[in-house]
N, CA, C and O atoms as a CHARMM CRD file, in Angstrom:
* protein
*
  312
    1    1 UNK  N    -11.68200   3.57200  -4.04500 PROA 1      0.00000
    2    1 UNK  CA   -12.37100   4.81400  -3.76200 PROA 1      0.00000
    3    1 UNK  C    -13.24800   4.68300  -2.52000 PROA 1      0.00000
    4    1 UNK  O    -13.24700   5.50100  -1.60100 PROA 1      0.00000
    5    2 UNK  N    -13.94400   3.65900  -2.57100 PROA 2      0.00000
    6    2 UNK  CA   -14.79100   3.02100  -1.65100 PROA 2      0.00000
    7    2 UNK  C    -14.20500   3.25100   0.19700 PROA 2      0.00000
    8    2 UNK  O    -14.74200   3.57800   1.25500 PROA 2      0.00000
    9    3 UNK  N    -12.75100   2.83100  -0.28600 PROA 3      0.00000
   10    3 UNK  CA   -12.10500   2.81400   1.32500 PROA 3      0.00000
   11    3 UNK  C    -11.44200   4.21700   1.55900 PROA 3      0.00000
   12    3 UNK  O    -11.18900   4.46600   2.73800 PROA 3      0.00000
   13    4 UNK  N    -11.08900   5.26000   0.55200 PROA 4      0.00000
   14    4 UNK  CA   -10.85200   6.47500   0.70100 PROA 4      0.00000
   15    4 UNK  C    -12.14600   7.12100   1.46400 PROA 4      0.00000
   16    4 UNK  O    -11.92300   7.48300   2.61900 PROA 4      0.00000
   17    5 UNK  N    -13.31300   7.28900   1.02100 PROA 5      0.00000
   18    5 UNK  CA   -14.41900   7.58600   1.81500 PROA 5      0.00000
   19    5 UNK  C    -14.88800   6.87000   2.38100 PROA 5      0.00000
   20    5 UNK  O    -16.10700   6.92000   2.22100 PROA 5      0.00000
   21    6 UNK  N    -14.46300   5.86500   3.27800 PROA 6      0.00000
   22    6 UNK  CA   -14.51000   5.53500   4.54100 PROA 6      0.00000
   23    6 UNK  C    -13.01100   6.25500   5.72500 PROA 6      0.00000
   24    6 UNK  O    -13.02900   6.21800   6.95600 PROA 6      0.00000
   25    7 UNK  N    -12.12000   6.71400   5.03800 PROA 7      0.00000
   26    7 UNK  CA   -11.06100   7.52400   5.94100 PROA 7      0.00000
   27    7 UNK  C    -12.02800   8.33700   6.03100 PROA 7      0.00000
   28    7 UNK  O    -12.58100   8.28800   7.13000 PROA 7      0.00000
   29    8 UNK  N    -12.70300   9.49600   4.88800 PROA 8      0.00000
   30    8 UNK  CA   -12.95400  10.55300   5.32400 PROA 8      0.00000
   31    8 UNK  C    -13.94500  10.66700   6.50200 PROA 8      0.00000
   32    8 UNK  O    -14.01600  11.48400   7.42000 PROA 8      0.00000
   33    9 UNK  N    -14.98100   9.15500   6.05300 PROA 9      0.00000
   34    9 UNK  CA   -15.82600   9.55500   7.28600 PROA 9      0.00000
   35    9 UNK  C    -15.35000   9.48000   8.61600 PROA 9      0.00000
   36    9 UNK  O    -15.92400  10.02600   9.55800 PROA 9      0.00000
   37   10 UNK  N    -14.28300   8.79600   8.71700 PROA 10     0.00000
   38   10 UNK  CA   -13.48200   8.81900   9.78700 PROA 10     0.00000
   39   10 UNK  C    -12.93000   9.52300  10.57800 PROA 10     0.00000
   40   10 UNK  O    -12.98600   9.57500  11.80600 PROA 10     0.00000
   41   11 UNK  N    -12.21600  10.24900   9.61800 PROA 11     0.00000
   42   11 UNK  CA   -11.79200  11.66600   9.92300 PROA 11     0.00000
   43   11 UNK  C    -12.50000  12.64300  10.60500 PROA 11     0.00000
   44   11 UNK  O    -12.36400  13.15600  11.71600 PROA 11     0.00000
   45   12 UNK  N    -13.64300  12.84900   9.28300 PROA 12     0.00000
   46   12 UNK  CA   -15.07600  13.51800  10.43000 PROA 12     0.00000
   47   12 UNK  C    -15.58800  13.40900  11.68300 PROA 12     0.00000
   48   12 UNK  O    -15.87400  14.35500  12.41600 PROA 12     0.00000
   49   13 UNK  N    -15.68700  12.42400  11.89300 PROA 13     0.00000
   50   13 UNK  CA   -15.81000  11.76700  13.02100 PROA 13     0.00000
   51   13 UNK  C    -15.13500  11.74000  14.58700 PROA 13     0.00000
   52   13 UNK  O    -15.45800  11.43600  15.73500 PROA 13     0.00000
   53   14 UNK  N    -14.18100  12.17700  13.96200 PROA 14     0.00000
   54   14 UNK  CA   -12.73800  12.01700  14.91700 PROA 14     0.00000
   55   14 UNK  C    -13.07500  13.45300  15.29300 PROA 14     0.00000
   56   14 UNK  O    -13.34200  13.93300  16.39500 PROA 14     0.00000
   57   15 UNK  N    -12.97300  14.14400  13.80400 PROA 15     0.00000
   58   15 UNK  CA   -12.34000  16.03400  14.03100 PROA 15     0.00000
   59   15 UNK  C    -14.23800  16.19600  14.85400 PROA 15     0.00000
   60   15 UNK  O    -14.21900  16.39100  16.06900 PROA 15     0.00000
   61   16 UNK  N    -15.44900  16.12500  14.28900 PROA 16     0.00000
   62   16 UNK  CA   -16.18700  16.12400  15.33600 PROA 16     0.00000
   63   16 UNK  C    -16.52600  16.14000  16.82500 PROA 16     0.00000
   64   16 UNK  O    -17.23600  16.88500  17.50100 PROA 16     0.00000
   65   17 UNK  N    -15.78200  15.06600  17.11200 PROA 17     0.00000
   66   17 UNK  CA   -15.70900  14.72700  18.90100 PROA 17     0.00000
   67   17 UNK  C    -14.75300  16.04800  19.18100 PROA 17     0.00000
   68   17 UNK  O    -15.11200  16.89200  20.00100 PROA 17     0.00000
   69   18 UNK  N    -13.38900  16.18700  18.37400 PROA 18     0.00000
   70   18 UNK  CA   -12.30500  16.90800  19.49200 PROA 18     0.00000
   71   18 UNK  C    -13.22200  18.09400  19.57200 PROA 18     0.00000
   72   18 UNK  O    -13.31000  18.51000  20.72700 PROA 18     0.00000
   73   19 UNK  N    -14.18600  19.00300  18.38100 PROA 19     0.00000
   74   19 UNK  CA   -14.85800  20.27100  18.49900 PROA 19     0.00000
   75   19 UNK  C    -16.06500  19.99700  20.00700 PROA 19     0.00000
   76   19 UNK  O    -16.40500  20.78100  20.89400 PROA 19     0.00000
   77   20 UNK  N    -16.36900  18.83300  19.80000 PROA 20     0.00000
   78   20 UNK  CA   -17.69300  18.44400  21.07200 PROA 20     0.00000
   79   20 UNK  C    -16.68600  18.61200  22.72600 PROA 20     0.00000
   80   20 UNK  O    -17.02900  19.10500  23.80100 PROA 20     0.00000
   81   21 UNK  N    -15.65800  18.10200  22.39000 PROA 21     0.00000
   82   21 UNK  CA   -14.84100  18.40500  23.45200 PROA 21     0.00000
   83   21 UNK  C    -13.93600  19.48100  24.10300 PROA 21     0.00000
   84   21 UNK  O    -13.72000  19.48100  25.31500 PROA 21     0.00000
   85   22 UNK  N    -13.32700  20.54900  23.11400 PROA 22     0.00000
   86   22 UNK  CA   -13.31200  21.48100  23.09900 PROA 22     0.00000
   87   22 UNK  C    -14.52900  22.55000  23.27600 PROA 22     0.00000
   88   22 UNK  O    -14.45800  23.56800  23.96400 PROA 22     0.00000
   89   23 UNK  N    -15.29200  22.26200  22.76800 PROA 23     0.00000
   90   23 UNK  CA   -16.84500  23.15700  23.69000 PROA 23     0.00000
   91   23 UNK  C    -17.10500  22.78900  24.91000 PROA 23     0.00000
   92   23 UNK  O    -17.68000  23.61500  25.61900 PROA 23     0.00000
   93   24 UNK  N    -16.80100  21.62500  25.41300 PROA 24     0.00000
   94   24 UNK  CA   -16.91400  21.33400  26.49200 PROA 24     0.00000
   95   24 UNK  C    -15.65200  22.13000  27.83000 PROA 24     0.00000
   96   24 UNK  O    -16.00000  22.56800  28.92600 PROA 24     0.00000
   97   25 UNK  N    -14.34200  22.10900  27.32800 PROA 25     0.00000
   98   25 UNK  CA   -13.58000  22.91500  27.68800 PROA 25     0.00000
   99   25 UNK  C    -13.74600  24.45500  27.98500 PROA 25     0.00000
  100   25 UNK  O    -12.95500  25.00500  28.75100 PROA 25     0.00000
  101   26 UNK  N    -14.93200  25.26200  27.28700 PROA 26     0.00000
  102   26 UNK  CA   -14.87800  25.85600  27.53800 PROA 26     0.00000
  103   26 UNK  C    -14.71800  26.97300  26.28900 PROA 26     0.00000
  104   26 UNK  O    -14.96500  28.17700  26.21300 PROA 26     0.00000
  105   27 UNK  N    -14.25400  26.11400  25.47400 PROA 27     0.00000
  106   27 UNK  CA   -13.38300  26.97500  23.75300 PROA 27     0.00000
  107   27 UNK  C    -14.67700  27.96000  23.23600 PROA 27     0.00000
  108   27 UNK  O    -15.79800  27.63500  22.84500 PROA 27     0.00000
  109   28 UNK  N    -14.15700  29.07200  23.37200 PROA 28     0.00000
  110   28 UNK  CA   -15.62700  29.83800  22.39100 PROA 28     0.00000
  111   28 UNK  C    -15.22500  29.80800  20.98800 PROA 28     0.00000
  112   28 UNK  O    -14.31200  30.50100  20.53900 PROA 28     0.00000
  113   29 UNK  N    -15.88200  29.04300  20.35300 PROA 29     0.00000
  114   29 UNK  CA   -15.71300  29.05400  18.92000 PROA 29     0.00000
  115   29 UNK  C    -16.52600  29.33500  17.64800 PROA 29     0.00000
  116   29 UNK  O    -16.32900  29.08000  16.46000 PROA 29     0.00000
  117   30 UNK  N    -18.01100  30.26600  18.66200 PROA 30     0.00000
  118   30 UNK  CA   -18.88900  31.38100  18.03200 PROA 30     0.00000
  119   30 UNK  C    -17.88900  31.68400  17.02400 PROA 30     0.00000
  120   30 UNK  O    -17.66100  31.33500  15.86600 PROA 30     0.00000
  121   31 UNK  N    -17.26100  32.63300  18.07700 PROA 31     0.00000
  122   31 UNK  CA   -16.29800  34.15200  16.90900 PROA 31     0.00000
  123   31 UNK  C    -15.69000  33.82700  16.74600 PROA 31     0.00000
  124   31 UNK  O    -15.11100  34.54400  15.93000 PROA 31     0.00000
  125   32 UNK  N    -14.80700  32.47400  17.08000 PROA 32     0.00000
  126   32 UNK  CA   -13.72600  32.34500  16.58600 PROA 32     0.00000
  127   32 UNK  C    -13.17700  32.19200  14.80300 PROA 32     0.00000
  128   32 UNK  O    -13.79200  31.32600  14.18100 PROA 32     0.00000
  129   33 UNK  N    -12.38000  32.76300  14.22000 PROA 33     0.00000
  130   33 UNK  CA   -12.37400  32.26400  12.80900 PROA 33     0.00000
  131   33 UNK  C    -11.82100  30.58500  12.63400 PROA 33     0.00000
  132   33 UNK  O    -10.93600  30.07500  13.32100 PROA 33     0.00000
  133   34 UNK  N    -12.55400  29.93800  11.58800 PROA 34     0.00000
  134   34 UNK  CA   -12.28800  29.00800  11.20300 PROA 34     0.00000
  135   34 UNK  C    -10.80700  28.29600  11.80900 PROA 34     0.00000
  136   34 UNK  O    -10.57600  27.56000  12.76800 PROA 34     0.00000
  137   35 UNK  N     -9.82300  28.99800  10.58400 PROA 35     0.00000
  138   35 UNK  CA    -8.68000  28.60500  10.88000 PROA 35     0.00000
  139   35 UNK  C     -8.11700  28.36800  12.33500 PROA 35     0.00000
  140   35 UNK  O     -7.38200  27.43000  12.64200 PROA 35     0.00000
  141   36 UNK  N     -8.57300  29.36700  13.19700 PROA 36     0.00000
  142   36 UNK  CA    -7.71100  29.05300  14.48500 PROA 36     0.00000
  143   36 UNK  C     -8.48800  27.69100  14.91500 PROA 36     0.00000
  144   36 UNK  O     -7.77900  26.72100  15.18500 PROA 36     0.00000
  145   37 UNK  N     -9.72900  27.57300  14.98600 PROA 37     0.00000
  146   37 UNK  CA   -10.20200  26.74600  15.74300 PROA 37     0.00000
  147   37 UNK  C     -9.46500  25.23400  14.70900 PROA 37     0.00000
  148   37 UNK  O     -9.70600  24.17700  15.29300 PROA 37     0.00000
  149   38 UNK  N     -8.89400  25.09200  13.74300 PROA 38     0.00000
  150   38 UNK  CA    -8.39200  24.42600  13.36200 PROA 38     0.00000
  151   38 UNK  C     -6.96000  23.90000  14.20000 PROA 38     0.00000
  152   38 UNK  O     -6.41000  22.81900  14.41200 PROA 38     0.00000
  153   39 UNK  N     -6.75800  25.08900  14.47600 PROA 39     0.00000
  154   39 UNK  CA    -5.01800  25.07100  15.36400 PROA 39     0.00000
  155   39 UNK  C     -5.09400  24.27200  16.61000 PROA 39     0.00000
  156   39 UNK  O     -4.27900  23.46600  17.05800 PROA 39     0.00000
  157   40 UNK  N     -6.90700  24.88400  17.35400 PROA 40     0.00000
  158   40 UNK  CA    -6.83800  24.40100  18.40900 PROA 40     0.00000
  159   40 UNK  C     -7.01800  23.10600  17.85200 PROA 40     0.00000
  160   40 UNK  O     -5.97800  22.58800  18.25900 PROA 40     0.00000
  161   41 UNK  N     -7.61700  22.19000  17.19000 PROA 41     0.00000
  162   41 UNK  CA    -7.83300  20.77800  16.98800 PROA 41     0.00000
  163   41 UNK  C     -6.35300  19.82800  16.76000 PROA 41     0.00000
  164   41 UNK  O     -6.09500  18.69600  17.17000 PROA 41     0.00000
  165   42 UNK  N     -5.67400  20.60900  16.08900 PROA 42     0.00000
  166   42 UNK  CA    -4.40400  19.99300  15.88200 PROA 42     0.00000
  167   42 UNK  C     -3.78300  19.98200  17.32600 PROA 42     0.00000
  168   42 UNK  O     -3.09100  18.99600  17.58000 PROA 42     0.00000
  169   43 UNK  N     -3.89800  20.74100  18.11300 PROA 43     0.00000
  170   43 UNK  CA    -3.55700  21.29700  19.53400 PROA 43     0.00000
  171   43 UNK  C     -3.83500  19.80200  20.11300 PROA 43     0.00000
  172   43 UNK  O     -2.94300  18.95700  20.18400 PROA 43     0.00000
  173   44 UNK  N     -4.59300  19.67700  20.34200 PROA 44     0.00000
  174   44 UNK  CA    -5.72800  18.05200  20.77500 PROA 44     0.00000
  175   44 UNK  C     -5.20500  17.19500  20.06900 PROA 44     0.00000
  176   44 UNK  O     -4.55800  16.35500  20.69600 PROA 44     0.00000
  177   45 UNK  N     -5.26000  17.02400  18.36100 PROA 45     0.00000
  178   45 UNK  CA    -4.29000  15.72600  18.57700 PROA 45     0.00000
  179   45 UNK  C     -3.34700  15.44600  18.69900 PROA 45     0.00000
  180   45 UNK  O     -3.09000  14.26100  18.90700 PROA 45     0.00000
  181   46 UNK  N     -2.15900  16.60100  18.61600 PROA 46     0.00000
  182   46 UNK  CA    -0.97100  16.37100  18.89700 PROA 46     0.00000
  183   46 UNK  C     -0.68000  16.30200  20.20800 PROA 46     0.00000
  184   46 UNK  O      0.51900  16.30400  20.48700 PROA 46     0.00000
  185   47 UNK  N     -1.56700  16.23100  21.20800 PROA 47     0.00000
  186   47 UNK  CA    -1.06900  16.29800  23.05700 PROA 47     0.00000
  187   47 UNK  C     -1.44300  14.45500  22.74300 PROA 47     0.00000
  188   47 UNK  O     -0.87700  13.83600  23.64400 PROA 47     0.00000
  189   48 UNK  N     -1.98100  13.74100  22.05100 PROA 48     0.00000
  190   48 UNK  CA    -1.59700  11.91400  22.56600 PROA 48     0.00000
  191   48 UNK  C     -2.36000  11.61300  23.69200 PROA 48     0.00000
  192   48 UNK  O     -2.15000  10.53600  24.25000 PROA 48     0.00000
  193   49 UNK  N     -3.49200  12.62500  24.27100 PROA 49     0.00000
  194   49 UNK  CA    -3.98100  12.15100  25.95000 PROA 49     0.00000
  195   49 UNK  C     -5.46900  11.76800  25.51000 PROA 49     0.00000
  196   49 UNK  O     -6.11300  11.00600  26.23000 PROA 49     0.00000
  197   50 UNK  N     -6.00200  12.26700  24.38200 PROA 50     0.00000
  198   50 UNK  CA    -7.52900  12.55800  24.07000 PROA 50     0.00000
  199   50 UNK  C     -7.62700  11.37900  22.90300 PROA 50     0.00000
  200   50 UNK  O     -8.67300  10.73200  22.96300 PROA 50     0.00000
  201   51 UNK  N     -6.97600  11.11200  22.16300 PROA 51     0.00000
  202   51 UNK  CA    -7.63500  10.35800  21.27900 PROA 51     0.00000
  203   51 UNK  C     -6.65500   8.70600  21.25600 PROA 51     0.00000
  204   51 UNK  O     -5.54200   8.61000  21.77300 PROA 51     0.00000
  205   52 UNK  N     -7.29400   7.67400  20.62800 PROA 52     0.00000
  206   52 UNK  CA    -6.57400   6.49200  20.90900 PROA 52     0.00000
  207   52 UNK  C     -5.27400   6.67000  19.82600 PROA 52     0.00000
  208   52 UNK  O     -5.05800   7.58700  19.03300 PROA 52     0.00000
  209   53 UNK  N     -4.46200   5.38300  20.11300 PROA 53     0.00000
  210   53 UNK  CA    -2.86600   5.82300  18.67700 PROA 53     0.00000
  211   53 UNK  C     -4.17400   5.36300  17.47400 PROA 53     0.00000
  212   53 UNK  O     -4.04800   6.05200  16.46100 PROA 53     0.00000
  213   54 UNK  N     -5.08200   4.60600  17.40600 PROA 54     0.00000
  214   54 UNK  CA    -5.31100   4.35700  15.64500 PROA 54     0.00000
  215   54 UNK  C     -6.09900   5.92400  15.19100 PROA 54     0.00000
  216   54 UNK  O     -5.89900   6.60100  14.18300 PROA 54     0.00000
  217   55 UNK  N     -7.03400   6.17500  16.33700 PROA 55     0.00000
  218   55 UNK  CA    -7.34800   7.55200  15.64000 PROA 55     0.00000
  219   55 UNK  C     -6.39800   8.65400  15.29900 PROA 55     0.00000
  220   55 UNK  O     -6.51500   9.35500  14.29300 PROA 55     0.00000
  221   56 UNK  N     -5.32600   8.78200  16.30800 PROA 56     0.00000
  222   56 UNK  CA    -4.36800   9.68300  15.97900 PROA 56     0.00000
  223   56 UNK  C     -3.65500   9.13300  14.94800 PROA 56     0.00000
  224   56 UNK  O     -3.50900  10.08900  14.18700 PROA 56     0.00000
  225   57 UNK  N     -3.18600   8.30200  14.51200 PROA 57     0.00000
  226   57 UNK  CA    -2.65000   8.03300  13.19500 PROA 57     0.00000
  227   57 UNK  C     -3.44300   7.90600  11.98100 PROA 57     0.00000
  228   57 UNK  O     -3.08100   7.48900  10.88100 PROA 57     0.00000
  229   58 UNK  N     -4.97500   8.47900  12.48600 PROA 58     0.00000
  230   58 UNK  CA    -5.82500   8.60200  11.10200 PROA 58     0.00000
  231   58 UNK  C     -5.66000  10.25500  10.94700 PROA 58     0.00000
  232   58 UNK  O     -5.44300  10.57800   9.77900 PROA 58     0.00000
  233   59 UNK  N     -5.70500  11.07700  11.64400 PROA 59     0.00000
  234   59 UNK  CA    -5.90700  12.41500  11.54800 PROA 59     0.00000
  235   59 UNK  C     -4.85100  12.95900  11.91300 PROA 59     0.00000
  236   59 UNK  O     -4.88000  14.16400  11.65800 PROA 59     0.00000
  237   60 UNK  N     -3.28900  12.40200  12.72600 PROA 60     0.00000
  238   60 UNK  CA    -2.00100  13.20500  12.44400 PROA 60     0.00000
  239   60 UNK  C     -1.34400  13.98200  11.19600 PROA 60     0.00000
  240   60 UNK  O     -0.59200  14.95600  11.16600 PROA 60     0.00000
  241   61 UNK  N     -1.66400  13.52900  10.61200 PROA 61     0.00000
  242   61 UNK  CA    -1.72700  14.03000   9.15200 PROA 61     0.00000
  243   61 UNK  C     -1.86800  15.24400   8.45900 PROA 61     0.00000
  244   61 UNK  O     -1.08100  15.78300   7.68000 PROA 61     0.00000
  245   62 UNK  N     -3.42100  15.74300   9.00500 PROA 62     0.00000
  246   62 UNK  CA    -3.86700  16.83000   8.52900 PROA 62     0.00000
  247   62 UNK  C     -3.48900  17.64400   8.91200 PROA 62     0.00000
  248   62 UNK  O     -3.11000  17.78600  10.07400 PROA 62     0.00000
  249   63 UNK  N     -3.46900  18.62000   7.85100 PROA 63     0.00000
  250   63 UNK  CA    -2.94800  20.12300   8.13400 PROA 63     0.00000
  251   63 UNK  C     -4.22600  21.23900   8.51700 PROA 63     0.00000
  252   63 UNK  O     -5.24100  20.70000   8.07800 PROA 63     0.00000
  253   64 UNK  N     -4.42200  21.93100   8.84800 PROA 64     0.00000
  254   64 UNK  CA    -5.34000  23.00600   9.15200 PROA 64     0.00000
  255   64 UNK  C     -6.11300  23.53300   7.83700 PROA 64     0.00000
  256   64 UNK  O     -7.23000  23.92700   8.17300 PROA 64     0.00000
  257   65 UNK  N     -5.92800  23.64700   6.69100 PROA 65     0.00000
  258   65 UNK  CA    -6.80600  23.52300   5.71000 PROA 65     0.00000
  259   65 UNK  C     -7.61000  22.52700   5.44700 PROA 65     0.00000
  260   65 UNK  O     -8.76700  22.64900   5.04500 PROA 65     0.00000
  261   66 UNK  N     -6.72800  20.95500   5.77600 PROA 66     0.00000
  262   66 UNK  CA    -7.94500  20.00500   5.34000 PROA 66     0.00000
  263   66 UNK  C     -8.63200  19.47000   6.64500 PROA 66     0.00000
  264   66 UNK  O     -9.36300  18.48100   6.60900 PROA 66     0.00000
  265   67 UNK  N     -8.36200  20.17700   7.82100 PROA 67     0.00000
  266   67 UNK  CA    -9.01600  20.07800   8.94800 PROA 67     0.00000
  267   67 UNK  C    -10.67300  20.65200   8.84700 PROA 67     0.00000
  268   67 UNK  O    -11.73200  20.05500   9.04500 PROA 67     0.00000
  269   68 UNK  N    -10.33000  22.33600   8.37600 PROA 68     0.00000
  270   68 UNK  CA   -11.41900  23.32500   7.95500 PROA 68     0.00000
  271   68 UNK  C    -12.25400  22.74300   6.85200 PROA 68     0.00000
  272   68 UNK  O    -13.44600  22.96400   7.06600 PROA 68     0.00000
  273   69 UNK  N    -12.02900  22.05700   5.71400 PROA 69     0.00000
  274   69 UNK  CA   -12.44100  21.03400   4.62100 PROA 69     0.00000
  275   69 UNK  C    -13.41100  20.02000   5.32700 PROA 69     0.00000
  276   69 UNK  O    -14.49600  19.63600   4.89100 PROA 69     0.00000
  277   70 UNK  N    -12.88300  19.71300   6.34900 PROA 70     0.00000
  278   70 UNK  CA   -13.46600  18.49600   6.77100 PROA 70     0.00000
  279   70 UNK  C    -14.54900  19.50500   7.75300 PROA 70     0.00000
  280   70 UNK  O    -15.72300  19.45500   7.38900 PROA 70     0.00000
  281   71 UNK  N    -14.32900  20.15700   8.62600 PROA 71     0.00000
  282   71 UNK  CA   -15.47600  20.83000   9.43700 PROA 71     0.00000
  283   71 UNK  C    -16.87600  21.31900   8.34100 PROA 71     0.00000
  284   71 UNK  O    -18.08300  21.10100   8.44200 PROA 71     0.00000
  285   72 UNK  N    -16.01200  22.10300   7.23800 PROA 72     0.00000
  286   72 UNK  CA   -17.54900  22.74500   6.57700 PROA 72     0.00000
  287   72 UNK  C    -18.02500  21.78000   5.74900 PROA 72     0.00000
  288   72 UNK  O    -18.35700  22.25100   4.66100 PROA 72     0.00000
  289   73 UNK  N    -18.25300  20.09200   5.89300 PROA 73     0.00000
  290   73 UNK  CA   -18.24900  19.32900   5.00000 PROA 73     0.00000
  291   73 UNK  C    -19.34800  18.22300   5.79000 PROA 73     0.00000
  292   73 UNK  O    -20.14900  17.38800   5.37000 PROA 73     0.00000
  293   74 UNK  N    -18.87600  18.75500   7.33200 PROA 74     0.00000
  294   74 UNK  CA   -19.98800  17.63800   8.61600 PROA 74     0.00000
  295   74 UNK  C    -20.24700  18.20600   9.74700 PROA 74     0.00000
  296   74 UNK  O    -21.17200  17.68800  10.37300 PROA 74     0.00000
  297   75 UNK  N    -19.72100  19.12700  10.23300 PROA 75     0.00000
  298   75 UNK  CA   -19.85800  19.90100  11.83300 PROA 75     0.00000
  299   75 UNK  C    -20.67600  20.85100  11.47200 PROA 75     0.00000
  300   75 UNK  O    -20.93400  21.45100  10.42900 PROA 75     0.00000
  301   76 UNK  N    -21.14300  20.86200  12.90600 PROA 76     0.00000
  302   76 UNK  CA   -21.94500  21.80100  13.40700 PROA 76     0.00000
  303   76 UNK  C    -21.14400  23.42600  13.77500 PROA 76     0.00000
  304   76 UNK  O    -21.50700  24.57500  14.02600 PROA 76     0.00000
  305   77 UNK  N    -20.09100  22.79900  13.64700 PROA 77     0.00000
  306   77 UNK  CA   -18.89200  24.11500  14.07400 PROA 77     0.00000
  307   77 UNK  C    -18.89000  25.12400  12.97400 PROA 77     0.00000
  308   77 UNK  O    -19.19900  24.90300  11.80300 PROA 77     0.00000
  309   78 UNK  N    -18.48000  26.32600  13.52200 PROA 78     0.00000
  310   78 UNK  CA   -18.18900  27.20100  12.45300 PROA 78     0.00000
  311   78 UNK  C    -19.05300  27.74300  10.90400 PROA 78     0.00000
  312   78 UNK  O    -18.51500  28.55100  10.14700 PROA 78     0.00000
């Protein structure tokens, strides 16, 4: 259990930066609803340029629900 919540904090962590970086881009994600700004994150890790292969093989995974799970759980987002 112990090393399951150490993925998650991981995860957090990860999905954190791409939202810090995506604001940085420019992303308005005031109004945006949840879900999309989820799309855009998957957007980010699936381009392979932004995050290293071990982080992307921690968070390739997720789908856009447990992306949003993970935002209203540690971010400042949304």
């Amino acid at each position: 259990m112990k090393e399951e919540k150490l993925k998650i904090d991981i995860q957090k962590d990860i999905i954190d930066r791409i939202v810090q970086h995506l604001s940085t881009l420019g992303s308005d994600m005031y109004y945006a609803p949840t879900i999309d700004i989820c799309h855009e994150i998957q957007g980010v890790i699936k381009k392979k340029n932004f995050l290293t292969r071990e982080e992307q093989e921690i968070v390739v995974n997720l789908d856009a629900h447990e992306i949003k799970s993970l935002l209203s759980n540690s971010s400042n987002c949304c």
